[in-house]
N, C-alpha and C positions, 0 to 999 in steps of 0.2 A: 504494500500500500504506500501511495505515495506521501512526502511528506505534506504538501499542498493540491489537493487531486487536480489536475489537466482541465480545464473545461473545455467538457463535453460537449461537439461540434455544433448542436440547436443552439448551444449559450456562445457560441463566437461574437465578440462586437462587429457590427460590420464593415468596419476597418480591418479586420482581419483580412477579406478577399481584396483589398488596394494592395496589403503588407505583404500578402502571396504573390500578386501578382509582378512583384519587385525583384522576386527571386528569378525571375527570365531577362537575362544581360538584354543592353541596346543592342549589341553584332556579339551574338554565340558563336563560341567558335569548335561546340559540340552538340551535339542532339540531344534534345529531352532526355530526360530517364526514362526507362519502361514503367510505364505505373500496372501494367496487365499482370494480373496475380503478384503483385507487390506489396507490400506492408504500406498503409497511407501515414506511417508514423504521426497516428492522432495523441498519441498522448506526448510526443514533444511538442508539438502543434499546440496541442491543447495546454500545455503549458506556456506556451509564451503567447498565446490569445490573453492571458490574464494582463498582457502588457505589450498593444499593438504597436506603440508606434515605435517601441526597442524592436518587436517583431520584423515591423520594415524595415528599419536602419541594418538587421540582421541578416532578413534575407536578401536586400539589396547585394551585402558585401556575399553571406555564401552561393547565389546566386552569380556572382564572378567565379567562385571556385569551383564550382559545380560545373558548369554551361562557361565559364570565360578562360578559363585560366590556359594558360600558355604550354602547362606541364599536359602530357599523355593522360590520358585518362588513369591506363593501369599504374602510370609513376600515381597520381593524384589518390587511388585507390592503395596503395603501399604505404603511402606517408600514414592514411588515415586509420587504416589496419594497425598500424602499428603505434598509431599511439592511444587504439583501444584497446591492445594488447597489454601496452605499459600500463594503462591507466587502471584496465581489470572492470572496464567498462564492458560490461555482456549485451547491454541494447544497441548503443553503437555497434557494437563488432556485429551482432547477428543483422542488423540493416546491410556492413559495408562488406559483410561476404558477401552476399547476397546479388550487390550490386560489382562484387569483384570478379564474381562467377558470370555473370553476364557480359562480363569483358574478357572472358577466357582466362582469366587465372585459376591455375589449377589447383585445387585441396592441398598438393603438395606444395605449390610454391605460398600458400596462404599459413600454413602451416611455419616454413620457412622465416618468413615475416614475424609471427608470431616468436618462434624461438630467438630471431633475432639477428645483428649484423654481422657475425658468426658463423650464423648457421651453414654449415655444406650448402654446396651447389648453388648457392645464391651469387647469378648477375654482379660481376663488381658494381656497376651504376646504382641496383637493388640494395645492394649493402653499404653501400654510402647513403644511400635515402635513408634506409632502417636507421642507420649510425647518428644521421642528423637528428632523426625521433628525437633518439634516445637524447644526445649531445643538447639540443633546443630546449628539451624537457627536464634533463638533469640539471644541467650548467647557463641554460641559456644564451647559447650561442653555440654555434658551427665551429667545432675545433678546426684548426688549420690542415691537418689532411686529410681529412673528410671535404674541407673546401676544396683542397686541391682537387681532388676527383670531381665532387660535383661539377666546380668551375669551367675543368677542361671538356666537359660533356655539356653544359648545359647555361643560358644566356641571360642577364641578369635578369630578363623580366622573369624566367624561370627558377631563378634562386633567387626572388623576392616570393614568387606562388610557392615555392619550399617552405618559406619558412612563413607565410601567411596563412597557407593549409593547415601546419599542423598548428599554428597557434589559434584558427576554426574550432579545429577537433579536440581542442585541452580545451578551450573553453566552453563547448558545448557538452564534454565529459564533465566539466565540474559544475554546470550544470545539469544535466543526469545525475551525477550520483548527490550531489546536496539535494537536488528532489526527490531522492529518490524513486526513479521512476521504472514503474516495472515495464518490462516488455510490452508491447500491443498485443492481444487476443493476433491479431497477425502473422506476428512473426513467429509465433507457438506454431503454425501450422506451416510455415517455411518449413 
């Protein structure tokens, strides 16, 4: 049970459908999510209906991450795995499988992710990503060989979406787990 329950989609202000519709960038430079047989994650929704116009200013910016951002989808889907991983966020992570497995990443390399920038067979590039996770989220900053690698692969507007993404997903995990929010009825059936 949550600590403040989600309100329930009948009770959205109707500022909420302006504050959603802020999440689709002016020039996407990827396609929609799948919403067919997907989780409508109403109870993160439903918790920041309780505060529309944070809602827009929120979804506006991950609406750039999501649909704008300069990184690969599967780089964008890596970072955020991985810092539900660290964080021990279960609603996050069972959303961004979910959505990782729709981009072809496979249970192993998800798994991978999860154990870490380490882990066998992981992509040098995948293990500098995982590394910055960790590095951004431990230390607060990109150690210097982990930039190196990133740097000589990828363009600053892509190592500013590195470190904008996971700072998305640590703050949308600290909020999840200060609300306490359990899974959607949804994602149970994922």
């Amino acid at each position: 049970m949550a600590r403040i329950e989600p309100r329930p989609l009948r009770q959205w202000p109707k500022e909420m459908r302006e504050a959603l519709a802020a999440m689709t960038p002016e020039a996407p430079r990827h396609p929609p999510l799948p919403t067919e047989g997907r989780s409508k994650a109403l109870n993160t929704l439903g918790t920041l209906a309780h505060h529309p116009e944070l809602a827009h200013a929120f979804f506006t910016y991950n609406g750039h991450i999501l649909r704008g951002t300069t990184l690969t989808l599967r780089q964008r889907e890596t970072l955020v795995l991985r810092v539900s991983a660290v964080r021990k966020n279960a609603y996050e992570w069972a959303q961004h499988v979910i959505m990782a497995r729709d981009l072809g990443i496979t249970d192993a390399e998800i798994a991978r992710i999860a154990w870490g920038p380490d882990a066998p067979f992981l992509d040098p590039l995948d293990a500098a990503l995982v590394r910055a996770v960790d590095e951004l989220i431990i230390d607060g900053e990109i150690a210097l060989p982990t930039w190196e690698v990133l740097s000589a692969k990828l363009d600053v507007q892509q190592l500013l979406d590195v470190i904008f993404t996971v700072g998305t997903y640590e703050t949308l995990s600290m909020m999840m787990r200060s609300f306490e929010l359990p899974l959607d009825d949804d994602l149970h059936e994922s």
